[in-house]
C-alpha positions, 0 to 999 in steps of 0.5 A: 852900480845897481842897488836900488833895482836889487829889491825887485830884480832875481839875482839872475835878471841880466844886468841890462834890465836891472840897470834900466829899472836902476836909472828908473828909481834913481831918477837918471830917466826922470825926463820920461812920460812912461815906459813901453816893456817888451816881452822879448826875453825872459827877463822882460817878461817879468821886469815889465811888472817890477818896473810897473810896481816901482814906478806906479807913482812915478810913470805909466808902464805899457805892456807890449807882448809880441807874437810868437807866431806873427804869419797865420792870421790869429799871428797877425790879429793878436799883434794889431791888437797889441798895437791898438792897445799900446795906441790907446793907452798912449791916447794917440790919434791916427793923425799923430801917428802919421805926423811922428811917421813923417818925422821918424822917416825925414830923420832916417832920410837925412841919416842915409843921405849923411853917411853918403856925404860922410863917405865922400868928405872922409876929410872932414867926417872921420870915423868916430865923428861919423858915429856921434853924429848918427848915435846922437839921434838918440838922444834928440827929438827927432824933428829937431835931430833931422833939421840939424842933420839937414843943415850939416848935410847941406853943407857937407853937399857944399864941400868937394869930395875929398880925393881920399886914398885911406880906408872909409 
């Protein structure tokens, strides 16, 4: 139910936006350190500053606009430096950047190597559980989510491939 948002939402903000600012104000999202807002649609574009005056005392909210013209390089430049901003605010390093990477890239490589055993051990892997284990990457640190895959693709890599004559 969206109650708390209807105070800084117009009646016809999609639905999506208004329950996000919702979880927001009635602390569902309360584990989060600060909100990055798009500008991708016409209801982002303003929610980013509703969700910036509802949360002011809450969590930081950064304002990340995309180009519209991202080949020619005024394109190119204007989104290095909606980058840089959002890099700054976040008080990152160059460093730290490059050890989420390493991070974001061993869960992606896990996943890839997951729905490869997956495919071949459909015995034990259905298709629902194949989804839950690929979904709950959002909602896992991503280092711990890509040690645990690791570990189920190892023993997955274990089993022998199942003889499956059903869909995959």
């Amino acid at each position: 139910t969206i109650a708390l948002a209807k105070e800084y939402c117009a009646t016809f903000y999609c639905t999506i936006a208004q329950l996000a600012l919702e979880m927001l104000l009635d602390g569902t999202l309360d584990q989060l350190d600060g909100v990055i807002t798009p500008t991708i649609c016409d209801t982002l574009r303003p929610m980013s500053q509703n969700i910036r005056v509802a949360m002011s005392d809450k969590l930081p909210c950064i304002f990340l606009a995309h180009p519209q013209y991202r080949k020619p390089a005024f394109g190119l430049q204007f989104t290095v430096d909606q980058y840089m901003h959002v890099k700054s605010e976040l008080e990152i390093t160059d460093d730290d950047l490059r050890a989420a990477i390493k991070v974001m890239n061993r869960s992606r490589a896990a996943r890839r190597a997951f729905v490869k055993l997956a495919s071949e051990h459909c015995d034990v892997i259905s298709a629902v559980s194949r989804s839950a284990v690929l979904r709950s990457a959002w909602f896992m640190e991503p280092a711990v989510y890509a040690e645990k895959l690791e570990a189920l693709n190892a023993e997955l890599a274990q089993l022998p491939a199942a003889n499956w004559k059903g869909r995959k």
